[in-house]
C-alpha positions in Angstrom: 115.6 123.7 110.8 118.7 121.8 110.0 119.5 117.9 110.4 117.8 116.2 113.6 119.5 113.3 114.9 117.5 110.9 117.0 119.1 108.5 119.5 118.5 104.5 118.1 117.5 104.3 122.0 114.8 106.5 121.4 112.3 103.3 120.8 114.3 101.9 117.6 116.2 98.9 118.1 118.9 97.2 115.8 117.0 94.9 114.0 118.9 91.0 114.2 121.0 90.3 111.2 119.6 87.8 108.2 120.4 84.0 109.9 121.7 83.1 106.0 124.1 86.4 106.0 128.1 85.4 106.4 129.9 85.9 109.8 131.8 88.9 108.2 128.0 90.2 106.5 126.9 90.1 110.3 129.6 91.7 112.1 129.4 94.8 109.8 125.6 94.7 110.4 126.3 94.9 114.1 129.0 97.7 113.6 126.6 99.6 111.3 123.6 99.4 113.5 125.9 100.3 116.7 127.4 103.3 114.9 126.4 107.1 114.7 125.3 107.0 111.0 122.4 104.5 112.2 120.8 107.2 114.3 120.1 108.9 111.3 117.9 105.1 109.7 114.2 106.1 110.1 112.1 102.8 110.3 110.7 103.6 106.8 114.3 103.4 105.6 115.4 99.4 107.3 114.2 97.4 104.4 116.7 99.5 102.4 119.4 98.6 105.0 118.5 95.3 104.6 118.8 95.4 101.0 122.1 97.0 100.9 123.9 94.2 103.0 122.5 91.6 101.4 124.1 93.1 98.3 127.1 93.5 100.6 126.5 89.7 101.4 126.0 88.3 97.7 128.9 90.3 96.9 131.4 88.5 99.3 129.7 85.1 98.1 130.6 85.9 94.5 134.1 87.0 95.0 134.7 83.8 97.0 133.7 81.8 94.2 135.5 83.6 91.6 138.9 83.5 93.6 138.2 79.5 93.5 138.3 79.7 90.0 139.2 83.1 88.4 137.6 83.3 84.5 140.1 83.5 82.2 140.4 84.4 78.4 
């Protein structure tokens, strides 16, 4: 049997976005969650999700600070 895609209406919903996430962190939660790829998130794999934008989150936090004041040598 090859890949199975299940329908996120199939009983999964989109889970909300963190409250402390950015507007842009949010936005592409929506987007990801609203795309084809998320059919393919089984509820075991969310917390891993969740992880990866709030790398994607702590990411745009730490490039904002550092084009405040670049490091320089």
């Amino acid at each position: 049997m090859g890949l199975v895609v299940v329908p996120i209406s199939a009983g999964m919903e989109a889970p909300p976005p963190a409250k402390e996430w950015l507007k842009p962190t949010k936005e592409q939660w929506s987007q990801f969650w609203a795309s084809p790829v998320a059919q393919l998130v089984l509820p075991v794999d969310q917390p891993a999700v969740h992880r990866l934008f709030s790398m994607y989150d702590m990411r745009a936090r730490a490039e904002a600070i550092y084009r405040k004041a670049p490091l320089t040598a």
